[in-house]
C-alpha positions as CSV (number, residue, x, y, z in Angstrom):
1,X,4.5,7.5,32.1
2,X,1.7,8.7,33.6
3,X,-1.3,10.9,32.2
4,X,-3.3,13.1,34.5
5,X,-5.7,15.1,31.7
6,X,-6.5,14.8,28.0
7,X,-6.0,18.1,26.4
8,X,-4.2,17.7,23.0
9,X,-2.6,14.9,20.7
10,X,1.1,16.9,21.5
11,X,1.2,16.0,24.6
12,X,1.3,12.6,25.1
13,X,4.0,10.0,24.0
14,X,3.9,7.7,21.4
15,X,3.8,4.7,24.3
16,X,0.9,6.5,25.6
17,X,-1.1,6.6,22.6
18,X,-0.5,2.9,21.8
19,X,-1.5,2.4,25.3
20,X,-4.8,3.6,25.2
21,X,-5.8,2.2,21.5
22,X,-5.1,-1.3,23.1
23,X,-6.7,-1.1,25.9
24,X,-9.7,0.8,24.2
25,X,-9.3,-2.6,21.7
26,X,-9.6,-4.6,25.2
27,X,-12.4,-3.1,26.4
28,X,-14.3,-3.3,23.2
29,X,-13.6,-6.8,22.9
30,X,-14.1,-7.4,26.5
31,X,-17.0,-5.1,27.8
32,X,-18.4,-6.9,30.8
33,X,-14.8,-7.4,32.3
34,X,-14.5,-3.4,32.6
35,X,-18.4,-3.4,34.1
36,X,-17.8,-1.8,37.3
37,X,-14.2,0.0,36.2
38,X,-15.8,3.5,37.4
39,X,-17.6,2.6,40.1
40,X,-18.4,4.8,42.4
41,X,-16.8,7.9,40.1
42,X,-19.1,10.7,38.7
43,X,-18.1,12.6,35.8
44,X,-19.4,16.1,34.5
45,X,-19.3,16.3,30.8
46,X,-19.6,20.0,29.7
47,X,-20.7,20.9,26.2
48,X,-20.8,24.8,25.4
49,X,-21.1,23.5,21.6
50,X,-23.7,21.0,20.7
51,X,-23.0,17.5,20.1
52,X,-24.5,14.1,19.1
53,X,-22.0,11.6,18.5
54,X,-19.5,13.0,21.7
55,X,-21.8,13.8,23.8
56,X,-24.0,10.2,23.8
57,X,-20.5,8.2,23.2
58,X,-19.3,9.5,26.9
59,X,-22.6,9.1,27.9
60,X,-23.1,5.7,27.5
61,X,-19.7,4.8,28.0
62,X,-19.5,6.2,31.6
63,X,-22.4,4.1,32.2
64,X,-20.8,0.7,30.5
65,X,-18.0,1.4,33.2
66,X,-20.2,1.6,35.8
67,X,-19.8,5.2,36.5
68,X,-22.2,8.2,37.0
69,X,-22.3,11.0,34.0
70,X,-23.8,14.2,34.9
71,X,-24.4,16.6,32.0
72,X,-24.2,20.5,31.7
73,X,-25.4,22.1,28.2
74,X,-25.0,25.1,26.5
75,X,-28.4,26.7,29.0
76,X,-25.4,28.0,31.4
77,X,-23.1,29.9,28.2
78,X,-19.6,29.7,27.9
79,X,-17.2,29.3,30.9
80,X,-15.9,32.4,32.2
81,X,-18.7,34.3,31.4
82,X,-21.1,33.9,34.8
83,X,-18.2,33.1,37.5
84,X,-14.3,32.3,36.5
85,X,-13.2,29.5,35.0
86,X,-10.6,28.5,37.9
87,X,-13.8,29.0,40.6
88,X,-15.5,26.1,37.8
89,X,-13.5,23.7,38.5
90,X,-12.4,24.4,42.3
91,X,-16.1,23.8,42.5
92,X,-16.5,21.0,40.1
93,X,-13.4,19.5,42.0
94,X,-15.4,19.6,45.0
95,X,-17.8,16.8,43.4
96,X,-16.9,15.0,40.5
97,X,-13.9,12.5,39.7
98,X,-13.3,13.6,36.1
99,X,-14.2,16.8,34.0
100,X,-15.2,16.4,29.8
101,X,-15.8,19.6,28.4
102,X,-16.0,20.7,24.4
103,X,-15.4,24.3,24.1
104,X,-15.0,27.4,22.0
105,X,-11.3,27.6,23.5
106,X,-8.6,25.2,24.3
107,X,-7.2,28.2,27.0
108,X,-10.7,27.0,29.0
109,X,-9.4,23.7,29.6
110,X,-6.0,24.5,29.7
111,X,-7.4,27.0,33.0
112,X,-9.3,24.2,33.8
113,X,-6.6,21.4,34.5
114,X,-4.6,24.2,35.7
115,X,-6.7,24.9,39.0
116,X,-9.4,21.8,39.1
117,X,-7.1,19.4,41.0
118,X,-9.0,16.1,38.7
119,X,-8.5,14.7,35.3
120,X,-9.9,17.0,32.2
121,X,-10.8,15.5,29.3
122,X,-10.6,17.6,25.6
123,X,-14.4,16.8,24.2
124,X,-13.3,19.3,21.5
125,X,-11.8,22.9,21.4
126,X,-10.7,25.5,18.9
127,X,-7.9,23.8,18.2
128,X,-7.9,20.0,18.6
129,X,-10.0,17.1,19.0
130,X,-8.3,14.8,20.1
131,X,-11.0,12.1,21.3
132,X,-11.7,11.9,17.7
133,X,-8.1,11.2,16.3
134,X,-7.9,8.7,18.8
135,X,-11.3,6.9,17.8
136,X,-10.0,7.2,14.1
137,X,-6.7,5.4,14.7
138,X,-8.3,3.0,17.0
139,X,-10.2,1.9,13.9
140,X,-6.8,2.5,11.5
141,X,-5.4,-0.3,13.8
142,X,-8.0,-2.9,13.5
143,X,-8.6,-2.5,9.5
144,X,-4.6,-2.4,9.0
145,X,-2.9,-4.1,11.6
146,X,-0.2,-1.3,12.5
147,X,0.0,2.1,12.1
148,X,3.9,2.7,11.4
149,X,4.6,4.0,7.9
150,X,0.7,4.2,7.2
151,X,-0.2,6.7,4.5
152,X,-3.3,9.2,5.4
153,X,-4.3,12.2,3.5
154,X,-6.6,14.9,5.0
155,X,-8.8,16.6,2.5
156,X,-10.4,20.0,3.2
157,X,-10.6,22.9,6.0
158,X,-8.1,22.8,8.4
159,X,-9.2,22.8,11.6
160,X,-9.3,21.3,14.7
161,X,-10.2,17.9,13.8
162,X,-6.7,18.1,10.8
163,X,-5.0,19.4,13.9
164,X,-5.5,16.5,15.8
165,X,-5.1,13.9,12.7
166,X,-1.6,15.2,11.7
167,X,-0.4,15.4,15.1
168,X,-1.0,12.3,16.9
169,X,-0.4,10.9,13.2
170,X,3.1,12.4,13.5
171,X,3.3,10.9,16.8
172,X,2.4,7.4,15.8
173,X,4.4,7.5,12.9
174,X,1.8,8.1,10.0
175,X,2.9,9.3,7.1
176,X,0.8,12.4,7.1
177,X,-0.6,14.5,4.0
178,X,-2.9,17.6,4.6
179,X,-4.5,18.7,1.6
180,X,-6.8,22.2,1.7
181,X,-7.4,25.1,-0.9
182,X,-5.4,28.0,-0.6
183,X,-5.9,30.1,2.4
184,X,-7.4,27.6,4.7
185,X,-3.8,25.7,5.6
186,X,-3.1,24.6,9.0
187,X,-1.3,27.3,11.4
188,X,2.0,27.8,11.0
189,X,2.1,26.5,14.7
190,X,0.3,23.4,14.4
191,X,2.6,22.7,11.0
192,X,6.0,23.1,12.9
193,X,4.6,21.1,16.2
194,X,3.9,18.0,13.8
195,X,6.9,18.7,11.8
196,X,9.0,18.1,15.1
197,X,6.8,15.0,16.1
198,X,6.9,13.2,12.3
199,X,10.8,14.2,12.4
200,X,11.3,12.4,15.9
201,X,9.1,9.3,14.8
202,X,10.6,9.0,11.5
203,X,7.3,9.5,9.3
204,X,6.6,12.4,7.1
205,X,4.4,15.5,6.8
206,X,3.0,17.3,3.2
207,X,1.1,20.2,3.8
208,X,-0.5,20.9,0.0
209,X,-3.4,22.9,-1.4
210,X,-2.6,20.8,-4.9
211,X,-5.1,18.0,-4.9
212,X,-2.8,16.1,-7.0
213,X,-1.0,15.2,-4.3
214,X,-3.5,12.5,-2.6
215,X,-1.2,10.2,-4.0
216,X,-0.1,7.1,-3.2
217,X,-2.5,6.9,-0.2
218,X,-4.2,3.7,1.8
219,X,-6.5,6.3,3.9
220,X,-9.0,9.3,2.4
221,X,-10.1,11.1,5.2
222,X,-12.6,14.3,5.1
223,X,-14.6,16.6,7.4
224,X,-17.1,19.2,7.1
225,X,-17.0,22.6,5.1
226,X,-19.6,24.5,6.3
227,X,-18.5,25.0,9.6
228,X,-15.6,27.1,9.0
229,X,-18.0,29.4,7.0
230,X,-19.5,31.7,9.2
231,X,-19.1,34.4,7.6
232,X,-18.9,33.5,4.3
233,X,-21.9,32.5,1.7
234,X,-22.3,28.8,1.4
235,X,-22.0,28.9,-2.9
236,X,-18.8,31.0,-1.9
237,X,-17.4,27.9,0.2
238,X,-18.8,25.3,-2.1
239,X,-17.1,27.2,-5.4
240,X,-13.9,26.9,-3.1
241,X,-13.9,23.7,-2.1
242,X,-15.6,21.2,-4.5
243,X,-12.4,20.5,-6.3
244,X,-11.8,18.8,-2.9
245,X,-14.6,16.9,-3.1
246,X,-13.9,12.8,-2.3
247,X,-15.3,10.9,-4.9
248,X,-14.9,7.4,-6.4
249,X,-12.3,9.6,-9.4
250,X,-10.1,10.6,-6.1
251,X,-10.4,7.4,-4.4
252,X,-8.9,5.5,-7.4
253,X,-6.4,7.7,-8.4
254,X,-5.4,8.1,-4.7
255,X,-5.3,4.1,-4.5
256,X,-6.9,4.4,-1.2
257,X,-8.8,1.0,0.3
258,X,-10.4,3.5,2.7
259,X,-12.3,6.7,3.6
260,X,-12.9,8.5,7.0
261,X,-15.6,11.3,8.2
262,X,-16.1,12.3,11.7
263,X,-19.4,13.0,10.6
264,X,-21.6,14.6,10.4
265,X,-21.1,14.6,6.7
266,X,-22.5,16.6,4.3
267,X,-23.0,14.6,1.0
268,X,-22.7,15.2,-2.5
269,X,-20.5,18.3,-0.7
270,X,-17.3,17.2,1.1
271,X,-18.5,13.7,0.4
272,X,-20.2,11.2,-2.4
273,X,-23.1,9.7,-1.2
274,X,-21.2,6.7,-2.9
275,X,-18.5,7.1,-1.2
276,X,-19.5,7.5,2.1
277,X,-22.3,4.5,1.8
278,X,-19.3,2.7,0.2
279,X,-17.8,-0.5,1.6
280,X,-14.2,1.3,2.3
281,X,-16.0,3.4,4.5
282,X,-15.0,3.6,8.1
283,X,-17.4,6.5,9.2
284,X,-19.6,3.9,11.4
285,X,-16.8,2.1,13.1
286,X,-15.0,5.6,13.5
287,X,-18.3,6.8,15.5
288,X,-18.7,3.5,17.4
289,X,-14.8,3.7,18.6
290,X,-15.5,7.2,19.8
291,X,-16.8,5.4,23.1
292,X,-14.3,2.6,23.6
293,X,-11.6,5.0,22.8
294,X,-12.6,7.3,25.5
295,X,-13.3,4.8,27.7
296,X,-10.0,4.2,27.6
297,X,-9.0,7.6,28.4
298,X,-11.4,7.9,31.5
299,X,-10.0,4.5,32.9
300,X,-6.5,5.8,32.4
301,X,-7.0,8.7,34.1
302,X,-9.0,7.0,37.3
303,X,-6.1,5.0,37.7
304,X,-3.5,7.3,37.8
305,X,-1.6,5.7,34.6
């Protein structure tokens, strides 16, 4: 099957996304072999957000592939604000072999790939992140073997990074459990697309706002509060949340022999300071698989596969 961009977990195939955690396993296990695998190719990553661990994974990565990364920051504003998003990428077209961009909305990219002619690459949007979720079960992979009838529980804010989790969890055929306080659930949209992926690949899905339910579970994984609280008073979020908080009490009564954070992590908040320095931590191999993982996606995509 082949892939032409990278826009969100629904849209590719279960054989796709074991595809590019093995050969993201390949290239990390086999670096110099993939030296010179964009050679010749420039790549424009756009970040309209800021960034630390996505912006210096592609980075570096581009240049372990031997390719050329140019980088636009948040100096020129959001896209479709100065010149039309469609004239961005005819013109970016014009130059560069792949687009990255993180944005405020996922209809940027979606314009993007639409009229750009070249790969685009989802760095992170509103509503997925799907670089992320494929780092994370990259690194699921190599601490359990195999990722069919594994069971991960997401603890927190739904948002773009649970998005991701729960569907190309669904996909793979993770037993899924999303667990937020009331009021900060998934969207009814996101919940049905993963209900139709789990259903198809046999695994199940438990949306929850009763803590009780992290259950049973070989995977913890968290994510940030704060920034979902724009508009709302820190202590307001904290009073909300902290009965959500992962600790060593929810990591033994959830039975879980790890814990995930995309980082960055907020401790003694979302997080134990324990728990995240903790040996069943995977936040460090999570952020080092950010760059094979993508690397995988960029060679994909060059090829044409």
């Amino acid at each position: 099957m082949s892939l032409n961009h990278f826009l969100a977990d629904d849209l590719l195939s279960k054989q796709q996304l074991l595809a590019l955690i093995a050969q993201g396993l390949e290239i990390k296990a086999n670096p110099a072999k993939y030296s010179n695998a964009l050679a010749g190719k420039s790549v424009v990553t756009i970040f309209e957000k800021p960034s630390l661990r996505t912006h210096i994974s592609f980075d570096i990565g581009i240049n372990k592939l031997g390719g050329h990364s140019l980088y636009i920051g948040q100096q020129n504003g959001q896209l479709g604000e100065r010149e039309r998003v469609k004239d961005v990428a005819k013109n970016l077209a014009c130059w560069a072999d792949i687009v990255v961009a993180r944005v405020f909305k996922q209809s940027v990219l979606d314009e993007m790939a639409e009229h750009g002619g070249i790969p685009v690459i989802n760095a992170l949007s509103d509503l997925y992140h799907p670089c992320q979720a494929l780092a994370d079960y990259m690194a699921l992979t190599e601490t359990f073997g195999s990722l069919e009838g594994l069971n991960l529980a997401y603890i927190g804010d739904g948002n773009n990074v649970s998005n991701s989790l729960m569907l190309m969890g669904s996909v793979l055929g993770v037993n899924v459990t999303v667990i937020t306080p009331e009021g900060h659930e998934p969207t009814a949209d996101m919940i049905s697309k993963a209900q139709q992926l789990a259903a198809q690949s046999g695994s199940t899905l438990t949306i929850s706002t009763d803590i009780k339910d992290a259950e049973n579970q070989q995977v913890i994984y968290t994510d940030t509060w704060i920034s979902m609280g724009d508009d709302t008073k820190v202590a307001d979020i904290l009073a909300k949340f902290m009965p959500y908080q992962i600790n060593d009490e929810l990591m033994d009564k959830a039975g879980a022999s790890a814990v995930m954070h995309c980082q960055p992590a907020h401790l003694e908040q979302e997080i134990t300071t324990s728990v995240f320095d903790s040996d069943k931590s995977l936040a460090f191999l999570q952020a080092e698989n950010r760059m094979w993982a993508q690397n995988s996606v960029l060679l994909t995509l060059v090829n044409g596969k």
